[in-house]
C-alpha positions as CSV (number, residue, x, y, z in Angstrom):
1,X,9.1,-6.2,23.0
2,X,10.4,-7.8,19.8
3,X,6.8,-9.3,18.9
4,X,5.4,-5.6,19.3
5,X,8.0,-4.1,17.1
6,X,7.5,-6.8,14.4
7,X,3.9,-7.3,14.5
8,X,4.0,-3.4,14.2
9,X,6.1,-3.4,11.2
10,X,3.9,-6.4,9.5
11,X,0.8,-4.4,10.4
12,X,2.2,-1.1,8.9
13,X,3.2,-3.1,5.4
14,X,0.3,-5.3,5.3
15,X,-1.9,-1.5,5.6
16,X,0.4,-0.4,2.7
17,X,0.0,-3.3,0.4
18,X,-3.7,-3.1,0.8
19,X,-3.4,0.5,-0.1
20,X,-1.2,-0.4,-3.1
21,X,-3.6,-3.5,-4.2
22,X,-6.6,-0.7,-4.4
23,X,-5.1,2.0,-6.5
24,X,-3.7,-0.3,-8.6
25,X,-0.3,1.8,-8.0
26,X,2.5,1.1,-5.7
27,X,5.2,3.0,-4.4
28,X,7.2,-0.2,-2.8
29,X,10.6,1.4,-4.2
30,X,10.5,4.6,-2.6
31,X,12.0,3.5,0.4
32,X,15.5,3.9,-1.7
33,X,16.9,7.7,-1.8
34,X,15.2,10.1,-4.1
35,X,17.8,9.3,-7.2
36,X,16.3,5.9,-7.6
37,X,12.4,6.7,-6.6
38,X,9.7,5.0,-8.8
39,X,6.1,4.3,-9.0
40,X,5.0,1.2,-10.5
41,X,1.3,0.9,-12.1
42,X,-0.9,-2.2,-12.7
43,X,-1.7,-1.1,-16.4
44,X,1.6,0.1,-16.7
45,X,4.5,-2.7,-16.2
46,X,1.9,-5.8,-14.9
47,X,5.1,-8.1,-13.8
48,X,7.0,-5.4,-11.9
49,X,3.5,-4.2,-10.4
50,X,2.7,-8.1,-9.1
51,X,6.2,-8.3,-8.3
52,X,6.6,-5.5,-5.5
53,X,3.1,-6.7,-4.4
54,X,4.7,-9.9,-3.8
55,X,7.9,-8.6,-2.4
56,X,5.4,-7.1,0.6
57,X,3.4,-10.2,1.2
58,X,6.8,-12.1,1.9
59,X,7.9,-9.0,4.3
60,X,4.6,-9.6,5.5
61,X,5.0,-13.1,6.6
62,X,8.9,-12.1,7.4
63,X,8.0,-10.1,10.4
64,X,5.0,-12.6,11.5
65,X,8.3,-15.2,11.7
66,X,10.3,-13.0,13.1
67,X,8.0,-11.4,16.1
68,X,7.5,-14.9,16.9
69,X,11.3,-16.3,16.9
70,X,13.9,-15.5,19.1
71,X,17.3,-16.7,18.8
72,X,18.3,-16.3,22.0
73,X,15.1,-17.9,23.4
74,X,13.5,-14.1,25.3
């Protein structure tokens, strides 16, 4: 059950960093409440763009580690 939820949740940010990569526009931060909601653009802030970009590769790979390590060995 873990390995579906995690392979889920890599497949579901893996879909959305794809998205992000070909609009050049992501809205990685918008998971925080309204109050702190912004969207990041390649032309726009280049290091902060490649940045969240990165961020969702690494939470990516994350879950792939995760669905596939258990601590308590189910």
């Amino acid at each position: 059950m873990y390995i579906l939820f995690w392979l889920g949740g890599a497949a579901l940010v893996l879909v959305a960093t794809i998205n992000d990569l070909t609009r050049h526009k992501t809205n990685t931060v918008s998971i925080f409440p309204w109050w702190a909601w912004f969207s990041v653009t390649k032309e726009g802030s280049p290091i902060l763009y490649w940045t969240c970009i990165t961020a969702q590769f690494l939470l990516v790979a994350a879950c792939v580690v995760f669905a596939f390590w258990t601590p308590s060995g189910d």
